[in-house]
C-alpha positions as semicolon CSV with decimal commas, in nm:
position;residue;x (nm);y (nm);z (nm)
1;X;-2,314;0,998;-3,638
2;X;-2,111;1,162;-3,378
3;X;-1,766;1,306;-3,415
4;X;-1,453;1,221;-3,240
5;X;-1,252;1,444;-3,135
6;X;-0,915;1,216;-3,165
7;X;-0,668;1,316;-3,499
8;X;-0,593;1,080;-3,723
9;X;-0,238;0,990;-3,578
10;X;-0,366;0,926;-3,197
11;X;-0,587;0,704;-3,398
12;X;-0,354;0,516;-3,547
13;X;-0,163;0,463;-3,217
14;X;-0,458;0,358;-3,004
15;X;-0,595;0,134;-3,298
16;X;-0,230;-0,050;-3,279
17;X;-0,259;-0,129;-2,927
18;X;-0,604;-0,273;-3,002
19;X;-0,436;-0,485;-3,261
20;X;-0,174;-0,613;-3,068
21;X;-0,261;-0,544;-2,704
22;X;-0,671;-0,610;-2,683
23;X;-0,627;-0,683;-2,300
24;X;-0,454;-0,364;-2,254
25;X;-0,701;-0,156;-2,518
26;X;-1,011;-0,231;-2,283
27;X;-0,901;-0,071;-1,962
28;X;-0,913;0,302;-2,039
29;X;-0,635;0,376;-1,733
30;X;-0,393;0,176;-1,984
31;X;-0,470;0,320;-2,314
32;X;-0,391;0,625;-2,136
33;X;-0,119;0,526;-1,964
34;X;0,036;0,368;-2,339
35;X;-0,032;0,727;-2,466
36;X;0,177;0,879;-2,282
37;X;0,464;0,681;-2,253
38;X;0,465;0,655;-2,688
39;X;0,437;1,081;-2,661
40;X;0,730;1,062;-2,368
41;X;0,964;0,844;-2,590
42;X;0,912;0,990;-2,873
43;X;0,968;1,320;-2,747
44;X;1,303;1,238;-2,642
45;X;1,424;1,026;-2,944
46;X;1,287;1,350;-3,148
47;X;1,023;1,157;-3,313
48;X;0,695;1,300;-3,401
49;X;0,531;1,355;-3,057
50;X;0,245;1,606;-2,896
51;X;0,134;1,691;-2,544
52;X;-0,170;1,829;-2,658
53;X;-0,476;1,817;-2,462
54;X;-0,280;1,642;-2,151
55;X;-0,459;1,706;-1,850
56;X;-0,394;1,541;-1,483
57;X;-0,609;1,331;-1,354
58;X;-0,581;1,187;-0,954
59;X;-0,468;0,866;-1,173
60;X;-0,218;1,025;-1,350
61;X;-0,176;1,246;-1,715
62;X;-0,456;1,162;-1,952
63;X;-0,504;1,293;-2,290
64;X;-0,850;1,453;-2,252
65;X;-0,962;1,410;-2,629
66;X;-0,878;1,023;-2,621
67;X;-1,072;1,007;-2,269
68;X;-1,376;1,171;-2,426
69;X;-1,390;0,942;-2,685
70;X;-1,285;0,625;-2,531
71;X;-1,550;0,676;-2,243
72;X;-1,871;0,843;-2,447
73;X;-1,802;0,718;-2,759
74;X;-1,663;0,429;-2,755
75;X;-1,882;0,239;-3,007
76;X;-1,786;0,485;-3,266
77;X;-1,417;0,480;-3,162
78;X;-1,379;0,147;-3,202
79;X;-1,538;0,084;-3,494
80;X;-1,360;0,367;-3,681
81;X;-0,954;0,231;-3,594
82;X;-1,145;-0,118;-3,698
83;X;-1,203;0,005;-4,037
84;X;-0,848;0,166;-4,051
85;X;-0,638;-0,012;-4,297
86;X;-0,293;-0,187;-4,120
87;X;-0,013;-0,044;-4,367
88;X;-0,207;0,370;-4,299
89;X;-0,171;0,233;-3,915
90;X;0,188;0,150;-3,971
91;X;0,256;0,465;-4,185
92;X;0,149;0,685;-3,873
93;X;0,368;0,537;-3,576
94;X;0,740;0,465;-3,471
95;X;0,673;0,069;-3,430
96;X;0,973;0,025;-3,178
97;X;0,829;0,256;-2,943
98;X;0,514;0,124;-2,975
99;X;0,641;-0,221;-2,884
100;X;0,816;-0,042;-2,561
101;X;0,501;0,117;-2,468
102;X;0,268;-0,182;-2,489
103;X;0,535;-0,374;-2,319
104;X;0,542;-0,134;-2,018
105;X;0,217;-0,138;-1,947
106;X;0,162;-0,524;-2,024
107;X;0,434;-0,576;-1,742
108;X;0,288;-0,337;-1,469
109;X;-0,053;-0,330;-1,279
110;X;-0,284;-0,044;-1,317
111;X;-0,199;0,063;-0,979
112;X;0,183;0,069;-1,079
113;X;0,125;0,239;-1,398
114;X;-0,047;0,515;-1,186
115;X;0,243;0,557;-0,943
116;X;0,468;0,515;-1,198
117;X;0,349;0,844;-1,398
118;X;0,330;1,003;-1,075
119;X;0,659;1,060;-1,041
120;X;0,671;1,257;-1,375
121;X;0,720;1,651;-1,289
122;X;0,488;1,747;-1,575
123;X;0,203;1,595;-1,323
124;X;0,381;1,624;-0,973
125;X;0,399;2,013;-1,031
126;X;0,034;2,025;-1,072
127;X;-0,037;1,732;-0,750
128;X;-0,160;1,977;-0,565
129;X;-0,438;2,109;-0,747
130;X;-0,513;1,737;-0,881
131;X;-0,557;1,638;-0,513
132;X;-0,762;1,907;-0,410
133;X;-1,002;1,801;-0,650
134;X;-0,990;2,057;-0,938
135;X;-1,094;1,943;-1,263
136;X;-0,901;1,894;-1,593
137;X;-0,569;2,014;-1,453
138;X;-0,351;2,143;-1,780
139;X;-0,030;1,981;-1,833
140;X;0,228;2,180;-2,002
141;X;0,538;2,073;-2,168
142;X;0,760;2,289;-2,010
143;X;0,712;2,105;-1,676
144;X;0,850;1,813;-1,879
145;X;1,207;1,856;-1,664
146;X;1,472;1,688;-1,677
147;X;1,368;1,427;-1,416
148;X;1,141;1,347;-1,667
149;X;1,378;1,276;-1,954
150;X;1,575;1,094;-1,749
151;X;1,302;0,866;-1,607
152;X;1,170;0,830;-1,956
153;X;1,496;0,776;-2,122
154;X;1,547;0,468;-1,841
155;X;1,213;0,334;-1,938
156;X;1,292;0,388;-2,317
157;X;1,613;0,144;-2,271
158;X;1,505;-0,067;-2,010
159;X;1,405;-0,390;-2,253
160;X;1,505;-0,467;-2,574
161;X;1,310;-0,470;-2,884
162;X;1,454;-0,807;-2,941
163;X;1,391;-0,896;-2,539
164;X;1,006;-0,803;-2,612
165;X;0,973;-1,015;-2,937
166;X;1,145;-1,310;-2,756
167;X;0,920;-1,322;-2,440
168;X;0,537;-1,340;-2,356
169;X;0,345;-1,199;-2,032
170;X;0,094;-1,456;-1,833
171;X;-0,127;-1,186;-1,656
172;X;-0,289;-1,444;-1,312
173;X;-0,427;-1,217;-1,054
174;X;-0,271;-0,890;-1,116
175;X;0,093;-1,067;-1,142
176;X;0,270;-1,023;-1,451
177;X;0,494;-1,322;-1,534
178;X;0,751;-1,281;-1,799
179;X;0,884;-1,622;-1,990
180;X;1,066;-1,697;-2,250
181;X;0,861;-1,798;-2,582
182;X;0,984;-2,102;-2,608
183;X;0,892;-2,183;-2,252
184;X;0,524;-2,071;-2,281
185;X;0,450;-2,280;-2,543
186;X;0,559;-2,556;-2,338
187;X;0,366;-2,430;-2,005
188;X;0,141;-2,702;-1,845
189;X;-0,129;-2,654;-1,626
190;X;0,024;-2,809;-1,333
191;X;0,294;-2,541;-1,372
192;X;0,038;-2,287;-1,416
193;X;-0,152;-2,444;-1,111
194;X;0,224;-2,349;-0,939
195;X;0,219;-1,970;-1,036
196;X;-0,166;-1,888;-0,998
197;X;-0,076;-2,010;-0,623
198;X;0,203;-1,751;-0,616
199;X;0,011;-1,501;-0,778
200;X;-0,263;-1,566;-0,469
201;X;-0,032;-1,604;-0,181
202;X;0,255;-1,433;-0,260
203;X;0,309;-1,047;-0,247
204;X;0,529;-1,022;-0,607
205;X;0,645;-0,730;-0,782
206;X;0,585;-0,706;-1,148
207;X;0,713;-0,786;-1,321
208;X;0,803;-1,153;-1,233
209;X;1,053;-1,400;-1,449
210;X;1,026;-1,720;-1,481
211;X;1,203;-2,021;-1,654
212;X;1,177;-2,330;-1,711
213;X;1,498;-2,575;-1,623
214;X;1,594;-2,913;-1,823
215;X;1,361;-3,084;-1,535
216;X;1,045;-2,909;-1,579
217;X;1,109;-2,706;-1,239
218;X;0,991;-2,333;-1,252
219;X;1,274;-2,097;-1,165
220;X;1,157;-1,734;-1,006
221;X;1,324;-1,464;-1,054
């Protein structure tokens, strides 16, 4: 058996977004892109948080350990935070940020989530040598600035725990459309029909809200 080289607690984080995010867990940009936003809020809530192994990648920072794994490993990944048991998953994370990570990159496009972490200091310093094609690019902490914490502290505040727990995200074509619960679970198909046609012919930014008025008639926002 081979060994990973993820600890215990980035375990426990990834194998949460695999409970509650499977779309998001298989798309390696997005694990990574989860990562760092949990490690960014928690840093500036003073939660338990590490930059270790962050490296920058053309796509943005990735945790190198978690890449390694994810990408040459991945049958062994995945079937160790499988046999992890919920409550030691629980035990190891800050659930609201959790919830604020998985949410951002639920709402976003893998392109966005890429331009996104691009205008982070900690890997716009290092652009340069990303660009020119050097390889595993260390990120430091220090270059964490205060751009940074402000970005990340607008991120952090941007939606509601509450706001997340009351809302779902229909992902057609790339577009991410936010509704209500309550007006999911009453989506039809025509209606769907309606938005996968937006989604095609329409150039939206994510992500996109929509309601449902007292007449059935879907109301973009």
């Amino acid at each position: 058996m081979q060994c990973l080289n993820t600890n215990s607690r980035r375990l426990a984080i990834v194998a949460w977004l695999k409970d509650n995010a499977p779309e998001e867990f298989y798309k390696s940009l997005k694990v990574q892109k989860f990562l760092f936003f949990y490690e960014s809020f928690s840093k500036i809530i003073d939660s338990e948080y590490s930059f270790e192994y962050l490296k920058g990648y053309k796509n943005g920072p990735v945790f190198s350990e978690v890449y390694g794994d994810y990408t040459y490993r991945n049958d062994e990944l995945v079937s160790t935070i499988e046999s992890m048991d919920g409550d030691s998953i629980i035990s190891k994370i800050n659930l609201d940020i959790a919830k604020k990570a998985r949410f951002l990159v639920q709402i976003l496009s893998e392109e966005e989530l890429s331009e996104l972490t691009h205008s982070y200091n900690v890997w716009s310093s290092k652009e340069e040598k990303i660009n020119n094609g050097v390889k595993q690019v260390d990120l430091f902490e220090q270059d964490f600035d205060e751009n940074d914490d402000f970005l990340t502290e607008s991120l952090l505040t941007m939606y509601s725990e509450e706001f997340i727990d009351e809302n779902t995200i229909l992902n057609i074509e790339n577009t991410k459309f936010v509704l209500s619960n309550q007006d999911y679970s009453v989506l039809t198909e025509i209606q769907k029909s309606i938005l996968q046609n937006l989604a095609d012919n329409e150039n939206l930014e994510n992500p996109v809200y929509v309601t449902i008025d007292e007449e059935g008639v879907l109301l973009i926002d």
